[in-house]
N, C-alpha and C positions, 0 to 999 in steps of 0.2 A: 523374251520374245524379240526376235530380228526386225526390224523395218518391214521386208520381202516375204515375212513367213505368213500373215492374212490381212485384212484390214483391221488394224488392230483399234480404229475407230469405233466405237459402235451406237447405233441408234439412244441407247440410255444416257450413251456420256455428251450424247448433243443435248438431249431434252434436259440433263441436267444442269445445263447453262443456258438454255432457253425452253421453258415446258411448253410454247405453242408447237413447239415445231411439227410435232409427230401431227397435229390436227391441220396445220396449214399445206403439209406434204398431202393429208389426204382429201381436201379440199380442192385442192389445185394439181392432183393426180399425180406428186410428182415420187418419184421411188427414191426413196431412203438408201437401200443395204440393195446388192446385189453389182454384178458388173458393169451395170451402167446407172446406180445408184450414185444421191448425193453423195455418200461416204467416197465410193472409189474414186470419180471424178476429182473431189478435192485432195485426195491423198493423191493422187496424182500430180494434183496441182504443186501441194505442198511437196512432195518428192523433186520437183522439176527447180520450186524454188531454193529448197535445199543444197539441190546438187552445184546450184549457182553459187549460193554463198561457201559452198567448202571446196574451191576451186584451188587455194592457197591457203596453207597450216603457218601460221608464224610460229609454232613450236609442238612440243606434246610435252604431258606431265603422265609418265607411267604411274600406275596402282602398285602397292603391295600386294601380294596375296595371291590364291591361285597358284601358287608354283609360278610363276611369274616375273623373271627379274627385269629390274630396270635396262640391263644389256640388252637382254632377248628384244627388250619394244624397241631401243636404239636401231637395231637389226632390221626388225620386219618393218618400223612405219619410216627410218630415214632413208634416202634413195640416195645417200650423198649430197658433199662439198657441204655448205655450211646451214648451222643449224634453221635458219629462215630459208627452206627448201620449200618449192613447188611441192604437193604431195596428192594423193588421188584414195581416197574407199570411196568401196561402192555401200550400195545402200542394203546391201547384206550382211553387211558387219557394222550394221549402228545397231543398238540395242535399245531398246522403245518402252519397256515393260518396267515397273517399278519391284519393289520387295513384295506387295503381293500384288492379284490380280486387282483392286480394286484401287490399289494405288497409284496416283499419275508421276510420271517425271516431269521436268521442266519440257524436256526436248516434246512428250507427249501430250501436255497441256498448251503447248505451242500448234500442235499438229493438230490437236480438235477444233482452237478457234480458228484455225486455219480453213478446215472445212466450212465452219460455219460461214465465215467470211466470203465463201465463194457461193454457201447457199444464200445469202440473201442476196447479193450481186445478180446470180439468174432470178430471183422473186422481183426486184426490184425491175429486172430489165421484161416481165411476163404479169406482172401488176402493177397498176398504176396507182401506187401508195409509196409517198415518202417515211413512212414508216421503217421500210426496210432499207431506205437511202440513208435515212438517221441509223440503223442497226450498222449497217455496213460500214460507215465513217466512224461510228464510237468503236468495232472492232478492228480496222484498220489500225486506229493510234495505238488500240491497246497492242496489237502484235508488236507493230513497227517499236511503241515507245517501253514497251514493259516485258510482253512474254520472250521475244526473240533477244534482246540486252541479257534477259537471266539467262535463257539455255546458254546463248552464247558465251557468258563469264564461269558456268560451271565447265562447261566444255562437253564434246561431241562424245557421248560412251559409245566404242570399240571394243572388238573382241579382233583376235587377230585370224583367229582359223575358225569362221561362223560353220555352225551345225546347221544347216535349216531345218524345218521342222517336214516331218513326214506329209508328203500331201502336199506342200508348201502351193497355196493358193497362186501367187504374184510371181513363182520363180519355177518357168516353163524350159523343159517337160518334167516335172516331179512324179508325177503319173497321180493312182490314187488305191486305196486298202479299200477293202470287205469286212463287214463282222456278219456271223450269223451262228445257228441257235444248234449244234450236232448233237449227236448220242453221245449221254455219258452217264456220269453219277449225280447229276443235279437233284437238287430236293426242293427249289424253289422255282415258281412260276410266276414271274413280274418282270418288269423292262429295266435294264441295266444302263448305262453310257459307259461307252471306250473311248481311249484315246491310247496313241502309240507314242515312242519317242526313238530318236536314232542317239546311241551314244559312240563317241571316237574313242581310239589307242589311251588316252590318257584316262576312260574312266577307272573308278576299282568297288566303287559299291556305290548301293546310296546315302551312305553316309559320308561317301568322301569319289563325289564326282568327278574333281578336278577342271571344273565350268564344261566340262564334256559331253552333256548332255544338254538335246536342242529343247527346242520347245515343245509341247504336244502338240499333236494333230488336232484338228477339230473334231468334236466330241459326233459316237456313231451311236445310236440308240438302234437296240436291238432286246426284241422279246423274246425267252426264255420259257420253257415250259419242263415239267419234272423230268425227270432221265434225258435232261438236256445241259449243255455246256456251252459255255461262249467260246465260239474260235474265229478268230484272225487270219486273215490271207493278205497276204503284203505280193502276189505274185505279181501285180498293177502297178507297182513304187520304182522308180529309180535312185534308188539309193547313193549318195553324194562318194566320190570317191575320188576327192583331193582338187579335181577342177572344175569348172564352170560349163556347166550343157552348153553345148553350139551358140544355141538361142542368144546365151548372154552371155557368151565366151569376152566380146568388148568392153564390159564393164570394164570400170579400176579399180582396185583392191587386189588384195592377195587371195591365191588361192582357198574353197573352200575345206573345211574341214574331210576326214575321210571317216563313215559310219564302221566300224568297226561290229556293231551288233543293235540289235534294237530291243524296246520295253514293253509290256504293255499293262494298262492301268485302266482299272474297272472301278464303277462306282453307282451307288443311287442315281436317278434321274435325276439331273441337275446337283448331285449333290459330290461331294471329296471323292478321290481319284487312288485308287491303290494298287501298291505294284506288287502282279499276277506271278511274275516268274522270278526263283529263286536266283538263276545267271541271267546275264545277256543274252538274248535267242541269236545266233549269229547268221548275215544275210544269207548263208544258203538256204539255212531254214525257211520258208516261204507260209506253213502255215504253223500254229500253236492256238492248242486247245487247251481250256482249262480243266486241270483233272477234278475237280469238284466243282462245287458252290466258290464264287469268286470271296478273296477274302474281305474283308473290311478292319485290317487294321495292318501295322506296320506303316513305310512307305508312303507317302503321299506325293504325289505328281507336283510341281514348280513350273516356273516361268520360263526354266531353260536356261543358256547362260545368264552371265553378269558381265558387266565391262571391265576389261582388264587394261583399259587407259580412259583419260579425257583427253580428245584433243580441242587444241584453243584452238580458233577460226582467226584469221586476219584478212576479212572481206575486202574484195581491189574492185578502186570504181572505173569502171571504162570509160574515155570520152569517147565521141566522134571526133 
């Protein structure tokens, strides 16, 4: 998962480092998830303070792998003259998501206290309890003295040509997909989840993606009933195709990625995610119905890419 593709914060992974939280949000009415939710606010935050400290790159260490060489990243991340160069990505080509979804990276375990950090900061300045003035100081050090030190020494994960994910919440205008329940050969009657994915030029199956496939969309629950099939309508998506929508055409970073065709992946409610179509459906296609009962085996849906560099950060302090 990208940075840009949802708030990839979510309400379990705050409570998991503080279990008040969900009961003091609903005490003091204040909203959790949502666009003007604790989560987005501080992902906010933390996006703004991000962009501050990767103002200047004192180097990069390319990855193996991926088809990937160490030339190509010379290429795309140096802008010239010498190696301690000025350099600029945007916050659509970091990569936020661990090996699975339940796993944190450094960069991500940084971004969650990070929210928390800002929710107690407004608790503390809307309650009169030092409580949250002690929470707020004991996580201040811990960013400043421990979580931001590690992301920073592993280094910044990059992708070079980011796929966003269909839908992409934070990265305007992406538009947005349809599921719903058509004539078909269904045999079962219960509620499924979807999700899509855009994959680029470099995929060639799912066994060998070539990090070319984004992340899924957020999951679309839709009810089924017998001599029915699940179908997709993507006619609402603007599909990425090499550069940056108007909207955030200023960003810095390199061009994004260009969707070449797209997935789609059906599943139990709440449960594993399996891919529906034998090819790519390719963007002219706008809708795809399942010819049966969705399968449940093969394929299972991923994170999306992986990073195909670290870059090290060498933060510069401004005087007055």
């Amino acid at each position: 998962m990208l940075w840009t593709d949802r708030d990839f914060v979510t309400k379990q992974d705050l409570a998991s480092l503080d279990w008040e939280i969900n009961d003091v949000c609903e005490d003091e009415k204040v909203t959790i998830e949502g666009d003007t939710g604790v989560i987005r606010r501080g992902l906010e935050e933390a996006a703004s303070e991000l962009t501050r400290k990767l103002t200047i790159f004192d180097s990069y260490r390319g990855t193996a792998g991926n088809g990937v060489s160490s030339n190509h990243h010379a290429a795309v991340f140096n802008v010239g003259g010498s190696p301690t160069q000025t350099l600029k990505v945007g916050l659509d080509q970091i990569v936020v998501s661990g090996r699975s979804e339940a796993s944190w990276t450094a960069l991500k375990n940084w971004a969650v206290h990070q929210v928390l950090l800002r929710f107690y900061r407004v608790m503390r300045s809307r309650v009169n309890d030092d409580r949250y003035l002690a929470k707020y100081d004991s996580m201040k050090q811990l960013c400043d003295n421990s979580l931001w030190p590690t992301a920073k020494k592993l280094g910044l994960p990059v992708v070079s040509e980011p796929m966003p994910a269909p839908g992409s919440s934070l990265t305007d205008p992406m538009g947005s997909f349809s599921v719903s329940a058509v004539a078909g050969s269904g045999t079962l009657a219960k509620e499924f989840d979807v999700v899509i994915t855009y994959i680029g030029a470099k995929y060639v199956s799912p066994t060998n993606k070539r990090n070319s496939e984004s992340c899924p969309s957020v999951r679309v629950r839709v009810a089924v009933d017998t001599s029915k099939v699940v179908s997709v309508d993507v006619t609402g998506l603007t599909f990425p195709v090499g550069t940056r929508p108007a909207a955030i055409a200023n960003q810095a970073g390199n061009a994004v990625g260009t969707a070449t065709g797209w997935n789609v992946y059906v599943g139990n409610v709440d449960g594993k995610m399996y891919l529906q179509n034998a090819t790519p459906i390719v963007p002219a296609t706008k809708t795809y119905a399942l010819a049966a009962d969705p399968t449940t085996s093969g394929a299972v849906v991923d994170q999306g890419q992986n990073p195909e560099s670290f870059l090290t950060i060498d933060e510069v302090l401004l005087r007055a």
